[in-house]
C-alpha positions as protocol buffer text, in pm:
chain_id: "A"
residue {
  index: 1
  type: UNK
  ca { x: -4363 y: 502 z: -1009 }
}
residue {
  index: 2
  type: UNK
  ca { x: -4126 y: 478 z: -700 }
}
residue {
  index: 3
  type: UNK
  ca { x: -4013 y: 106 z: -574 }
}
residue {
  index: 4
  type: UNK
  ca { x: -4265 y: 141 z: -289 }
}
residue {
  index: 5
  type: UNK
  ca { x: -4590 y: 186 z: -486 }
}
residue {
  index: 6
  type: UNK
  ca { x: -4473 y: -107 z: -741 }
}
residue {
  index: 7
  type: UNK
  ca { x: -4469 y: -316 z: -412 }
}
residue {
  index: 8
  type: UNK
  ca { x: -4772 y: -203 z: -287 }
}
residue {
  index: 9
  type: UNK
  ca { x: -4969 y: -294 z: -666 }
}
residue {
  index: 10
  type: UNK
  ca { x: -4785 y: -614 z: -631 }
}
residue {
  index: 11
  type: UNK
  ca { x: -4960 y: -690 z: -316 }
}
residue {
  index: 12
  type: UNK
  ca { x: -5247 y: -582 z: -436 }
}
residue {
  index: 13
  type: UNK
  ca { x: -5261 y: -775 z: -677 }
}
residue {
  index: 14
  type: UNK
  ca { x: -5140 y: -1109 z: -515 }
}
residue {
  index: 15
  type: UNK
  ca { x: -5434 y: -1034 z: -273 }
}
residue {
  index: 16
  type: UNK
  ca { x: -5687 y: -1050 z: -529 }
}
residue {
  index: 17
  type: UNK
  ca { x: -5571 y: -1284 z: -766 }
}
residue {
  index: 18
  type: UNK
  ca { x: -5469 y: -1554 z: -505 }
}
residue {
  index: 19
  type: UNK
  ca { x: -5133 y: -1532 z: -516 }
}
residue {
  index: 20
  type: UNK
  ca { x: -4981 y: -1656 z: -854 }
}
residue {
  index: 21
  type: UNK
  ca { x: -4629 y: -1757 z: -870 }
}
residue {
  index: 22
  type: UNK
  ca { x: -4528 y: -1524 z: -1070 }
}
residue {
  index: 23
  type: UNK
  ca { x: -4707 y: -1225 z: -885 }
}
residue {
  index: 24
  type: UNK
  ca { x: -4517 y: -1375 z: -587 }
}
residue {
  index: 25
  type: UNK
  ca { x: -4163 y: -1378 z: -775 }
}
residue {
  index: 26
  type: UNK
  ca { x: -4212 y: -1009 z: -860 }
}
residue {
  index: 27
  type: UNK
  ca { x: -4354 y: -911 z: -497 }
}
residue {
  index: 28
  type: UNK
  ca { x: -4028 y: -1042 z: -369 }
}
residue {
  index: 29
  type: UNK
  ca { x: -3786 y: -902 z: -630 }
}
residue {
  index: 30
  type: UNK
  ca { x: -3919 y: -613 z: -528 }
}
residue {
  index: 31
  type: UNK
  ca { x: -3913 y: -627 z: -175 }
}
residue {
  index: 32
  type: UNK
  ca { x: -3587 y: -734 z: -249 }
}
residue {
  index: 33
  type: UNK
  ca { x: -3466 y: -467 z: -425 }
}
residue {
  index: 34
  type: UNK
  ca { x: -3643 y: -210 z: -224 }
}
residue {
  index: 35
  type: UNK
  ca { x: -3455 y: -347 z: 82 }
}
residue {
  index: 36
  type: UNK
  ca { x: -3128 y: -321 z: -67 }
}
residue {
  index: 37
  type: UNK
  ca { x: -3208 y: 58 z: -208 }
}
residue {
  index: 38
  type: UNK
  ca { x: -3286 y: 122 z: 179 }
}
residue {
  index: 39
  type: UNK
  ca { x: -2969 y: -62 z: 335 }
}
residue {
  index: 40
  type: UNK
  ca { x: -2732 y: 130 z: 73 }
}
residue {
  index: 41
  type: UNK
  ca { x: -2877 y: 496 z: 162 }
}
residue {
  index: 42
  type: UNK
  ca { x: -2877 y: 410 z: 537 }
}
residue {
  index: 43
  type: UNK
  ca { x: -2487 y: 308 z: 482 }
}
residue {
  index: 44
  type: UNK
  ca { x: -2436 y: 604 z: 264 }
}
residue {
  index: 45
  type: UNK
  ca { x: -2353 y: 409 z: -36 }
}
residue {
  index: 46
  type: UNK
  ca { x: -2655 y: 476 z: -240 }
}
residue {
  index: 47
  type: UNK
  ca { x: -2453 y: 840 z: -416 }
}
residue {
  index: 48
  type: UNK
  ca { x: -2286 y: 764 z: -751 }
}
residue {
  index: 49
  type: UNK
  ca { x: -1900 y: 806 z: -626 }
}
residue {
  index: 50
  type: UNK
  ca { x: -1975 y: 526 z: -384 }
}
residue {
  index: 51
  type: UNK
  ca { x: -1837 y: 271 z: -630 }
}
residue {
  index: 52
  type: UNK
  ca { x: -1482 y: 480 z: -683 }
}
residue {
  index: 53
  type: UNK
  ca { x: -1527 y: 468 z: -306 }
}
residue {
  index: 54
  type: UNK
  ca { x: -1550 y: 133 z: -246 }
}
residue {
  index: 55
  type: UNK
  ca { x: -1279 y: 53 z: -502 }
}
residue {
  index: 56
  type: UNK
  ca { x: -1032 y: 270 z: -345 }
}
residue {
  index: 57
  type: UNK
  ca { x: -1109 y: 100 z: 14 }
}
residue {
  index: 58
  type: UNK
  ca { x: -1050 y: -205 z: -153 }
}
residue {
  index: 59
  type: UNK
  ca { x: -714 y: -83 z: -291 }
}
residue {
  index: 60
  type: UNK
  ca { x: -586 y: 90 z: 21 }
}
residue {
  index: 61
  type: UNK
  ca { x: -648 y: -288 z: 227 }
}
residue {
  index: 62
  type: UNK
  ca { x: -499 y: -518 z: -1 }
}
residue {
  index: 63
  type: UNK
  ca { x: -191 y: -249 z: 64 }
}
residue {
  index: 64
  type: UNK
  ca { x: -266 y: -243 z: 436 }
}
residue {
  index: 65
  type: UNK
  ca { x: -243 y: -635 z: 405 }
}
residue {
  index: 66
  type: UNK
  ca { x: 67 y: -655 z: 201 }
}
residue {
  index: 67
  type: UNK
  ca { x: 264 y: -417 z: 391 }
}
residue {
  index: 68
  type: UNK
  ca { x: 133 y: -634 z: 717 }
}
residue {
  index: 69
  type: UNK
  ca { x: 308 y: -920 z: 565 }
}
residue {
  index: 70
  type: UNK
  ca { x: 636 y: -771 z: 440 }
}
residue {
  index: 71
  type: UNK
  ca { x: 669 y: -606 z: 810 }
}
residue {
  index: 72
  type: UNK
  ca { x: 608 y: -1006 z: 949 }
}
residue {
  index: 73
  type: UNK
  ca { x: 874 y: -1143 z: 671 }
}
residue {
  index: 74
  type: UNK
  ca { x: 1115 y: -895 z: 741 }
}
residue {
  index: 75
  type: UNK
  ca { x: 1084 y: -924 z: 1156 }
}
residue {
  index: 76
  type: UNK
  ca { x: 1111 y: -1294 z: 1083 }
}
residue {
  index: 77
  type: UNK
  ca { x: 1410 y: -1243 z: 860 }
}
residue {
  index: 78
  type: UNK
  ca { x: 1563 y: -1055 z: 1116 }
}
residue {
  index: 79
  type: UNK
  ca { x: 1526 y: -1269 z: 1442 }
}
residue {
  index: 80
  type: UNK
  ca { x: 1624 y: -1575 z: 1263 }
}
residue {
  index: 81
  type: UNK
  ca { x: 1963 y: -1351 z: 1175 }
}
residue {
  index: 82
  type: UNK
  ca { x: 1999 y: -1235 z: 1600 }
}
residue {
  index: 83
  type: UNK
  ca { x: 1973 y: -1622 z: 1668 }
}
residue {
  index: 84
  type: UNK
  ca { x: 2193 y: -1789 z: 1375 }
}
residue {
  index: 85
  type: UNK
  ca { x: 2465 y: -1460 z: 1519 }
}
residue {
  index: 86
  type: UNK
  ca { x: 2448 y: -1550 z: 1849 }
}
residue {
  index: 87
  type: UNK
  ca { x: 2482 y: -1936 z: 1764 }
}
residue {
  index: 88
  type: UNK
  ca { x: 2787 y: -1856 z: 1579 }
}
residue {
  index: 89
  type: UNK
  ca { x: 2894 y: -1633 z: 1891 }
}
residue {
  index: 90
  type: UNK
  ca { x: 2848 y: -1953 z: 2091 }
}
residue {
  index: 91
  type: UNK
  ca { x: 3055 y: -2200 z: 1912 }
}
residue {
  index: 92
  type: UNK
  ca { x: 3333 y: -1917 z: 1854 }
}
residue {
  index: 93
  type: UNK
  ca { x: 3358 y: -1863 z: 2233 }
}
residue {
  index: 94
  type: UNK
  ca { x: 3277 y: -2269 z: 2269 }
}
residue {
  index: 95
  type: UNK
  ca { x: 3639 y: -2327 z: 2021 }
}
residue {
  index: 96
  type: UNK
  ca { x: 3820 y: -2114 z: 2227 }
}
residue {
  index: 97
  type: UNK
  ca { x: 3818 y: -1829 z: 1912 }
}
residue {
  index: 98
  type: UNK
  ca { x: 3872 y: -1563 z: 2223 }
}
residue {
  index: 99
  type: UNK
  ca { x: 4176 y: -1724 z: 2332 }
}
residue {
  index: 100
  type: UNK
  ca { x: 4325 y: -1727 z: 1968 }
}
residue {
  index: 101
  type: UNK
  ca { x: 4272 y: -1386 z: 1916 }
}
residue {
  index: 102
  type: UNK
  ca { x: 4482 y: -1260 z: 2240 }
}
């Protein structure tokens, strides 16, 4: 028996019976579950590699994301280095270092 024709006897059966709650728990479990069957096929995840899949997304962004941050660091690292050089540049010329070194 296929998702959909469990749904439909659930139905069924809530229509006849009134609606009991626990007709009404399974009718949405169900639905529920049919719903996410149908999202996962239409997104192509529904095959049995999609998990590996997934996993190896999941892998390759935390990378993405790490190597996004070391690149920031290390641009960081270096700027603050150009601007401490140049400061020592400053008071060097500022002292009069050129003048010594003539």
């Amino acid at each position: 028996m296929t998702r959909e024709d469990m749904l439909a006897r659930l139905i069924a059966q809530a229509r006849t019976e009134g609606g009991e709650l626990i007709t009404l728990r399974a009718v949405v479990e169900e639905a529920s579950e049919l719903g996410a069957s149908r999202v996962l096929d239409r997104l192509g995840l529904a095959d049995p590699g999609a998990q590996d899949d997934l996993d190896e997304l999941r892998e390759l962004l935390s990378a993405w994301r790490d190597a996004k941050a070391s690149a920031w660091k290390a641009a960081i690292e270096w700027l603050v280095r150009g601007v401490l050089a140049l400061l020592l540049v400053g008071i060097a010329v500022r002292l009069g270092a050129a003048d010594m070194l003539s």
